[in-house]
C-alpha positions as CSV (number, residue, x, y, z in Angstrom):
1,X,46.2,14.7,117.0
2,X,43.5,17.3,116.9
3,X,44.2,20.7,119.1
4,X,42.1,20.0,122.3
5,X,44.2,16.3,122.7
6,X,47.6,18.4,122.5
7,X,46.2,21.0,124.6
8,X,45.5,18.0,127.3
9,X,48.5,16.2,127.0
10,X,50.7,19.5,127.5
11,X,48.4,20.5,130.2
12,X,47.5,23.7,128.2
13,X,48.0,25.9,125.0
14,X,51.8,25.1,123.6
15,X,52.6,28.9,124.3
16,X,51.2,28.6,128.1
17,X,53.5,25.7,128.4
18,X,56.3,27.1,127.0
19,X,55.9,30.2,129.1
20,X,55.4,27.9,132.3
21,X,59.1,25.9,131.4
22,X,60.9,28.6,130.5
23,X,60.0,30.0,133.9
24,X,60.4,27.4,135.9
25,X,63.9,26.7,134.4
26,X,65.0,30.5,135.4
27,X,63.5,29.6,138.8
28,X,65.3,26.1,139.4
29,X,68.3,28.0,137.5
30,X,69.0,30.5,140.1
31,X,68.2,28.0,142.8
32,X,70.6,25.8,141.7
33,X,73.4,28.3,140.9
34,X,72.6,29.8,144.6
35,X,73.9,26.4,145.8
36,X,76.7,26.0,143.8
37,X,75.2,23.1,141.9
38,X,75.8,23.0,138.0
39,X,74.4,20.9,135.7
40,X,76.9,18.3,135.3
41,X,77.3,17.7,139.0
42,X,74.0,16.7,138.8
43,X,74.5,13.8,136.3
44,X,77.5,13.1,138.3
45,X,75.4,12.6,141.3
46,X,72.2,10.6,139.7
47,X,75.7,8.0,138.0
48,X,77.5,8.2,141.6
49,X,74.0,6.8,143.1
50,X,73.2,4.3,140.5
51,X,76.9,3.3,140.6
52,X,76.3,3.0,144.6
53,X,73.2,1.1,144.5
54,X,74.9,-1.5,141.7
55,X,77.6,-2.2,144.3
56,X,75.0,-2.6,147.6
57,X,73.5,-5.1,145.6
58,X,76.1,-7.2,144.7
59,X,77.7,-6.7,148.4
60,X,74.8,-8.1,149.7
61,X,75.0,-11.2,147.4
62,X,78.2,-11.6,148.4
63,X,77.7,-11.3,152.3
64,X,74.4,-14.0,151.9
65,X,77.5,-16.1,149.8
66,X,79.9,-15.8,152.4
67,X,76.9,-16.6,155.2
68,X,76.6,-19.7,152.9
69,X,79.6,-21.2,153.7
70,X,80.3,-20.7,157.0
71,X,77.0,-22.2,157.6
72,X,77.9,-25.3,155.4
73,X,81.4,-25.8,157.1
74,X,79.2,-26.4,160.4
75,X,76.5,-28.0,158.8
76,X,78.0,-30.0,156.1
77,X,80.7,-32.3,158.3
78,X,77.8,-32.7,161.0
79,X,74.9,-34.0,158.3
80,X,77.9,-36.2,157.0
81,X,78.3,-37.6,160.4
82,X,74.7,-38.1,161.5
83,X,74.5,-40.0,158.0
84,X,77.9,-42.0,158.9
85,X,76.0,-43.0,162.2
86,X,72.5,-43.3,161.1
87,X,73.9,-46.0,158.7
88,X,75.9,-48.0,161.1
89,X,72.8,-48.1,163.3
90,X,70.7,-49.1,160.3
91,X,73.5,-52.2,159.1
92,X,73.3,-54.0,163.3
């Protein structure tokens, strides 16, 4: 990778960039630290979310499940019926 294609892909000379994070981190740092927020609780949140989002989805499955068959106990005995009779109708 010739200089000009790492200076584009960092978005500037390596020493820029460096100065740029290294800035930004003390900036976000103090931010952070102002409210009370380390690190770690960050993780925590991001697995807590994921975790949360995991469990929505498989709620839902199981409330469309559970929509399933209460449907099919109304439906089921009533296309079994209209079958019964359709067929007695059919056989005169």
């Amino acid at each position: 990778m010739s200089e000009n294609s790492l200076n584009r892909f960092l978005g500037g000379t390596p020493a820029q960039v460096l100065l740029r994070l290294v800035f930004l981190s003390f900036v976000v740092g103090v931010i952070l630290s102002a409210l009370d927020i380390a690190p770690l609780d960050l993780i925590d949140m991001a697995v807590n979310f994921v975790v949360r989002l995991w469990n929505l989805g498989f709620d839902a499955l199981g409330r469309i499940g559970s929509y399933f068959v209460i449907g099919a106990v109304v439906v089921i005995p009533i296309w079994l019926l209209t079958r019964l009779f359709s067929m007695g109708k059919s056989g005169s």
